[in-house]
C-alpha positions, 0 to 999 in steps of 0.5 A, spaced: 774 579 347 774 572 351 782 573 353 780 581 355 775 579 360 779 574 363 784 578 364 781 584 367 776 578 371 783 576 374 786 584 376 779 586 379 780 581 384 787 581 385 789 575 382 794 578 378 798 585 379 800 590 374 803 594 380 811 594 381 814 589 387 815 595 392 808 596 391 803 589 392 800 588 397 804 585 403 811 584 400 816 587 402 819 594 400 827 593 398 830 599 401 835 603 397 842 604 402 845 610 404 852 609 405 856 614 410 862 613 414 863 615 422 869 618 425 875 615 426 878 613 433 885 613 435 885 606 436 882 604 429 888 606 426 892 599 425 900 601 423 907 598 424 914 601 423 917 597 420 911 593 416 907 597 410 900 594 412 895 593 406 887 592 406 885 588 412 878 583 413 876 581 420 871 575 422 868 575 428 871 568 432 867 563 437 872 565 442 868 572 443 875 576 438 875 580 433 880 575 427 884 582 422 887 578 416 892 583 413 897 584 408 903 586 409 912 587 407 918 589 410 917 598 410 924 598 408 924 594 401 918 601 399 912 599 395 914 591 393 906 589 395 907 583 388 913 580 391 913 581 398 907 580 401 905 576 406 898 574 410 898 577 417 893 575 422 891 580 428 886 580 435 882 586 438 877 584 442 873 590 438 872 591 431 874 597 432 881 596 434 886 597 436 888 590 433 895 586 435 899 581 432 898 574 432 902 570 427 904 570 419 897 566 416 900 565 409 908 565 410 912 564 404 912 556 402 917 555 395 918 558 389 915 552 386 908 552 389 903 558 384 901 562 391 910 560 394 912 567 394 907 572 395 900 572 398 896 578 398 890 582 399 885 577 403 877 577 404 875 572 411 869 568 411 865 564 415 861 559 411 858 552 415 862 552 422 869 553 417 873 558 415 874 561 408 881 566 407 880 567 400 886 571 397 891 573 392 897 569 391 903 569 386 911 567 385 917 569 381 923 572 382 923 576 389 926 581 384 926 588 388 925 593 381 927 600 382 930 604 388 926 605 395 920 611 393 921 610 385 919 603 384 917 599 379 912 594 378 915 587 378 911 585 371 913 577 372 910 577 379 903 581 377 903 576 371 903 570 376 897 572 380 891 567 381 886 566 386 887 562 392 883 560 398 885 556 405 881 553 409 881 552 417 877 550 423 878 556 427 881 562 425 887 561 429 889 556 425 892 550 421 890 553 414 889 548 409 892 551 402 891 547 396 895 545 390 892 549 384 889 556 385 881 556 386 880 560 380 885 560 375 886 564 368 883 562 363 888 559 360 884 557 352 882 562 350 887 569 348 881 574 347 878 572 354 878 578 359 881 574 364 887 571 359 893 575 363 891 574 370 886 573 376 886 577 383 883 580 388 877 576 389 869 579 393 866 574 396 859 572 398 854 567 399 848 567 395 841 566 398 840 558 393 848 558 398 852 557 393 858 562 393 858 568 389 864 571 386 867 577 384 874 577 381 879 582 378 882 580 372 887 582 366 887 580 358 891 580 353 888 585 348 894 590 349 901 590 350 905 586 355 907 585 361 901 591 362 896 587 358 889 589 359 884 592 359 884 591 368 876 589 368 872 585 374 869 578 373 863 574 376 864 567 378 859 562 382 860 556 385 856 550 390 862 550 394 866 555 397 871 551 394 870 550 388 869 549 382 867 556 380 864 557 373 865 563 370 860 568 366 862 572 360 860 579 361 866 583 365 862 586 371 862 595 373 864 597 367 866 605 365 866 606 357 872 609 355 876 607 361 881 601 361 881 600 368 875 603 372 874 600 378 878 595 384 876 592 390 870 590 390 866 588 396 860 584 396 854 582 400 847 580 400 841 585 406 835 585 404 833 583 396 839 585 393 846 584 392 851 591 394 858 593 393 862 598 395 868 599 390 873 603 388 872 606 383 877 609 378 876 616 374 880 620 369 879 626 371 884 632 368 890 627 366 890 625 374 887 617 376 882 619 382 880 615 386 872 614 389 868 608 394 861 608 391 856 603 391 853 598 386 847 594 387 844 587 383 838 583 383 842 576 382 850 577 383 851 577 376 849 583 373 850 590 377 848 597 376 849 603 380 846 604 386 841 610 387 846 613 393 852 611 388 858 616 391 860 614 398 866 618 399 872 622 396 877 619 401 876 624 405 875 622 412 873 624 419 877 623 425 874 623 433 875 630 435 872 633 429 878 634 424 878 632 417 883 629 412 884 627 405 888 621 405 892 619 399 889 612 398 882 609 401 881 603 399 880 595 398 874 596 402 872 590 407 865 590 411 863 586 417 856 585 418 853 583 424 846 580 424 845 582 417 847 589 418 854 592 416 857 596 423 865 597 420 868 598 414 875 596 414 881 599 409 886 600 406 889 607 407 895 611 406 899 618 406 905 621 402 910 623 408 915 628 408 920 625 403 914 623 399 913 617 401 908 612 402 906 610 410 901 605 409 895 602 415 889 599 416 883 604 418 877 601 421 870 606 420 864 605 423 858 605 418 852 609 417 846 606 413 841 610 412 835 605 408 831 609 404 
């Protein structure tokens, strides 16, 4: 009797609370976000005739400039992004563009090196005055499989992906690389998911300003070169350089599906962690391909978000006309203030021959807090 009496003491006068978070007194409500994009202007389209252009990741620098890091390949060689990959840099004085070449951030540096021969798929961060490119970087043989608009996975270079990152004062450069990738395989355990390879990582700083990532990663648990199954993982460091612990559950997870989701997203706005992914679907014996949204209260275990579908790939151009575009993905925000303004991503169409023409879209963002 004595321990009900203090309980309901200590609630009448408001000591303690049954109500949900949202619902106390003067605390904060964490908002659901309503993801749309904007339409698309002529200038926001990033594309090269001799160069497949993939993703794209834009930092704003101190000297007032918009800084896109970008994958690109010689067109002529077709779809060699695991061999021939470089890292790009481009200027704009808007983060809608039109963006212009700079220079080559990563260049080939040796076969010898982990990262000498392809480096891909970056994400740019700036964490305490310093910049922070994070990207995939592999080796190999340089091998071209297959012939021009039917080739074939180079298994030896997919095999060798790692995570690396490079660090530079400005975005302009010098870019410090480093001698072993920032997260490697998981190298004594053949049952781990991430046993095969590390790739593509999301990146952000967490509230505590340790560094969270969120990692694509491939097993061993089925047949090589392939291997599998294709998951995401989460690691966190106090540094951006690492090192990075591991968690042990794989991260926007599908049952029934051994490749469900890539390129994620990350950031932190108001209470939660969001993600915009790319989400991978069998739909008919087809592949098809969605951005979504996933949410988190801590970075390591993440759900769907209310307004889980963002969209189709269907996209909406300046004077009105809509397309559906054959890829829309390796989503990339930029915020300003907190806020996100532009979704950058890679975005491709099948030409008249069937072909692949790639580039890099900038969309405005429209967020709706519900």
């Amino acid at each position: 009797m004595l321990k009900t009496y203090v309980f309901l003491s200590l609630l009448t006068f408001g000591i303690i609370s049954c109500g949900t978070q949202d619902k106390a007194p003067g605390l904060k409500k964490v908002p659901d976000l309503k993801i749309e994009l904007g339409q698309i202007a002529k200038e926001s389209v990033f594309v090269n005739d001799t160069m497949s252009i993939w993703g794209g990741s834009v930092v704003k620098g101190e000297d007032g400039l918009y800084h896109m890091f970008y994958a690109r390949w010689p067109k002529h060689l077709g779809w060699v992004w695991v061999s021939h990959s470089e890292i790009a840099h481009a200027v704009s004085d808007s983060p809608f563009g039109p963006f212009k070449f700079k220079d080559i951030a990563l260049p080939d540096r040796g076969g010898e090196h982990w990262d000498g021969l392809c480096t891909h798929n970056p994400t740019i961060h700036k964490f305490n005055g310093k910049y922070y490119l994070y990207y995939m970087g592999n080796t190999g043989d340089k091998a071209v499989m297959g012939v021009p608009g039917k080739h074939k996975l180079n298994w030896l270079h997919r095999n060798n992906q790692r995570i690396g990152v490079a660090v530079a004062d400005n975005p302009e450069g010098p870019w410090q690389r480093f001698d072993e990738p920032v997260l490697d395989i998981t190298h004594n355990d053949s049952l781990a998911f991430d046993a095969l390879m590390t790739s593509n990582p999301s990146i952000c700083q967490m509230t505590d300003g340790k560094i969270l990532m969120v990692f694509k990663a491939v097993g061993k648990q089925y047949p090589l070169p392939g291997g599998g199954p294709v998951v995401h993982g989460v690691a966190i460091a106090d540094n951006p350089t690492g090192p990075f612990k591991k968690y042990p559950n794989p991260v926007f997870t599908v049952e029934g599906e051994r490749f469900p989701a890539e390129d994620p997203y990350i950031w932190y706005q108001e209470g939660k962690y969001r993600a915009i992914v790319k989400s991978i679907k069998q739909e008919e014996g087809k592949r098809v391909f969605y951005l979504v949204q996933y949410e988190s209260e801590n970075g390591i275990d993440w759900l769907e978000a209310k307004n889980f579908h963002i969209s189709d790939r269907t996209v909406t151009w300046s004077n009105g006309k809509q397309q559906k575009l054959t890829h829309l993905e390796r989503p990339q925000v930029l915020l300003e203030n907190g806020e996100p303004i532009a979704l950058m991503c890679a975005a491709d169409t099948l030409d008249a021959n069937n072909v692949r023409q790639s580039f890099n879209v900038q969309i405005p963002l429209i967020i709706t807090k519900e």
